[in-house]
N, C-alpha and C positions, 0 to 999 in steps of 0.2 A: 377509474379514479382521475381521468386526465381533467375531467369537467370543473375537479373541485381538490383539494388538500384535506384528506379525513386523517392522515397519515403521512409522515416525513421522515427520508434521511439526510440531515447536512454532513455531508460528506469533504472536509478540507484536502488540498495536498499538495505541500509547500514548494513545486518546482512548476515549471513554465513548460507549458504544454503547447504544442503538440512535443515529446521526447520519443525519442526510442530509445526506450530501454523496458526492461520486462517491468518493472516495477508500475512504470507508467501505462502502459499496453493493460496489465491486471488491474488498473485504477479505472480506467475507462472502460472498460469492456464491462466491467462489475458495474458501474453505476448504469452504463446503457440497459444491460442486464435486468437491473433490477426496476430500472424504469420500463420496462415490455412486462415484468410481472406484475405491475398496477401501482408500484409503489413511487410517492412523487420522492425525485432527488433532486437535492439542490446543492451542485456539485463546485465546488468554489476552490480555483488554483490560479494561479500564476501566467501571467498573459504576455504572449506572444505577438505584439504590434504589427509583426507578418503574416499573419495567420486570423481569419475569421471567426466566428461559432462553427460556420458550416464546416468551415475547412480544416478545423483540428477535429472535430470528428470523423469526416471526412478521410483524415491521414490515420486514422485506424481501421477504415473501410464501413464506417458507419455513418447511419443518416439521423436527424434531427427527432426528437421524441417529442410528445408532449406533454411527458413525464418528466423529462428532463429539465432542468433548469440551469444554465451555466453562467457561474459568477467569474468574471477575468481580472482578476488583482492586481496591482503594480507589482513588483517583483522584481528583487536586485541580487539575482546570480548568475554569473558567468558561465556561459554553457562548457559543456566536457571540454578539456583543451584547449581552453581558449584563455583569452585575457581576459582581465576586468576584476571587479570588486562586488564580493561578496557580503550579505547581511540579510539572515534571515529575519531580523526584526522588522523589518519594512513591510514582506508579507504575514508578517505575526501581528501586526497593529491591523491594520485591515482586515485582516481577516476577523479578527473578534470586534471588530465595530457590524461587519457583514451579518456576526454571526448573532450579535445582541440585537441587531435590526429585524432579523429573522423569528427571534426569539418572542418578542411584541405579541403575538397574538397565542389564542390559547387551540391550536393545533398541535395537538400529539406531535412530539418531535424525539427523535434520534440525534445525536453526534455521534458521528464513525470516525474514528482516527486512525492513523497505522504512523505519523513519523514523531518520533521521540521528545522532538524540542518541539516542536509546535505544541505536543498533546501535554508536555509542563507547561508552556506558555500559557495557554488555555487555562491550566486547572491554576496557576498561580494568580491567574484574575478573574479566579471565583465562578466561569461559565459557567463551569462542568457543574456545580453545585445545583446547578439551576435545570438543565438538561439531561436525562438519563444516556451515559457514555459509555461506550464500548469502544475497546482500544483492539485492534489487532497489530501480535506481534509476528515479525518477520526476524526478528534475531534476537540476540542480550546484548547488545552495541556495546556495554562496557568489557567484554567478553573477544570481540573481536575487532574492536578498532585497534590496529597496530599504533597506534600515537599513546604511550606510555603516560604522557600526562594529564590526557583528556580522557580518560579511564575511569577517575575517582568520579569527574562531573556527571558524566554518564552513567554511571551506577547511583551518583545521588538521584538524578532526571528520572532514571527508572524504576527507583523505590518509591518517587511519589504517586510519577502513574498508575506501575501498576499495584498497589494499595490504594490510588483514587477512585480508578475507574471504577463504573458497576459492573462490568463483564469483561473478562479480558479472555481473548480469541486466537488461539494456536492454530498455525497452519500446517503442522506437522505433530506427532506425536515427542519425539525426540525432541523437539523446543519446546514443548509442553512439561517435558520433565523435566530441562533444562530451568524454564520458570519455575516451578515448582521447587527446585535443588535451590537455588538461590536465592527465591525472596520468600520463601515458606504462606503461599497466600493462602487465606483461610477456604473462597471460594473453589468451585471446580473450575476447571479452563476447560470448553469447548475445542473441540481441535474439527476443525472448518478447512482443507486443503485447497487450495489455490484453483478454482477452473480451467480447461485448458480448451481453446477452439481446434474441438480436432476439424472443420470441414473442410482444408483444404492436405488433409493428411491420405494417402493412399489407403485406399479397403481393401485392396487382394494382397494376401501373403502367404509363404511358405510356412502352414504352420506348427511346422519338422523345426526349422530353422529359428530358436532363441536372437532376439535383440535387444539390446537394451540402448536408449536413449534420454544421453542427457543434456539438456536445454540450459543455459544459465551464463552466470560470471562465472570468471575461473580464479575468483579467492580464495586465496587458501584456505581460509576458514570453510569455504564448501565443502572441500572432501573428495575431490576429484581424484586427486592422486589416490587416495584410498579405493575408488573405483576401480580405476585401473591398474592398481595390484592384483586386487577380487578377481580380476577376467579369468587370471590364472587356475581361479577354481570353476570355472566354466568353460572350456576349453570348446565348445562347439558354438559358442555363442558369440556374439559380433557388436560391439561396442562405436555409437555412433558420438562424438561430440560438437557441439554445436552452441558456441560459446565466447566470449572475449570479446576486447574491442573488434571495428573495423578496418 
């Protein structure tokens, strides 16, 4: 399908790439992913004036597709730990002028979304109406953001999405019910779990010996400590984590 666009996903995602962090790492690897499986993407985030095409792909360990298509946005957020000023409206107007530009011709198209305020931003200026939208969920953000007052906006933000979208997409079972317990949506929820590149993971094991490994943040809302309670009813099994900032 590299010859021509019979079929498309615009894929947005509102921080400044190349990032390490899982979140980022799962956004690109999915869109390279899905561009090797014949599907054209057209993958549009936030641009790192240090950094090339080549070389933010590159910093995932991947090389240029002809599937791929990478849009590099202006974008004003200050990386982890650092200083500066924050607004995600700078890549929210851009990106929906990108994304109305894209929309112009009469190729099959997809919007993929996974981040909360962008994917209201969108539906509040009427894109989504126009495009068929699947939203993947990765949490209930009114649920676990510890900030008591930004709570109510985010439970607003999240009843319109997910009642906007046309498919909405759990990556887990237990967030699946989670949606479900809270916004009562009429549709079924997909639950789609997160990919994982095992290639650079060891093949020989002892396989007498239980391990379990967990990859991630260590917010509380994860569950970690609940993990590591559990061990106690595993007692021959060995518990790796691998987690947190650097």
């Amino acid at each position: 399908m590299g010859a021509g666009e019979e079929f498309r996903i615009i894929y947005p995602f509102s921080e400044a790439l190349p990032l390490k962090k899982a979140r980022a790492i799962q956004y690109v690897k999915t869109c390279h992913a899905l561009a090797e499986a014949g599907i054209r993407v057209h993958a549009i985030f936030g641009k790192d004036p240090s950094f090339s095409d080549s070389q933010c792909l590159a910093y995932y360990g991947l090389k240029s597709h002809p599937n791929l298509i990478l849009w590099r946005l202006p974008i004003l957020r200050k990386k982890d730990g650092g200083r500066g000023i924050s607004w995600n409206g700078l890549f929210s107007i851009f990106c929906l002028k990108k994304i109305r530009s894209l929309a112009k011709t009469s190729i099959p198209t997809v919007l993929f979304l996974r981040h909360i305020k962008l994917a209201h931003h969108l539906i509040s200026k009427g894109i989504t109406a126009a495009i068929p939208t699947i939203f993947e969920a990765h949490e209930v953000f009114s649920t676990t953001t510890g900030r008591t007052g930004g709570r109510q906006k985010l439970r607003e933000m999240e009843e319109v999405v997910f009642g906007t979208a046309d498919v909405v997409v759990s990556i887990s079972n237990g967030l699946k019910a989670e949606i479900q317990r809270e916004f009562q949506l009429k549709n079924d929820i997909p639950v789609i779990p997160d990919g994982t590149d095992i290639s650079d993971v060891p093949t020989t094991r002892n396989p007498k010996e239980g391990s379990i490994c967990y990859t991630g943040h260590l917010y509380p809302w994860k569950g970690v400590d609940t993990l590591v309670k559990a061990m106690k009813y595993l007692p021959d099994a060995r518990l790796t984590i691998v987690g947190g900032e650097e």
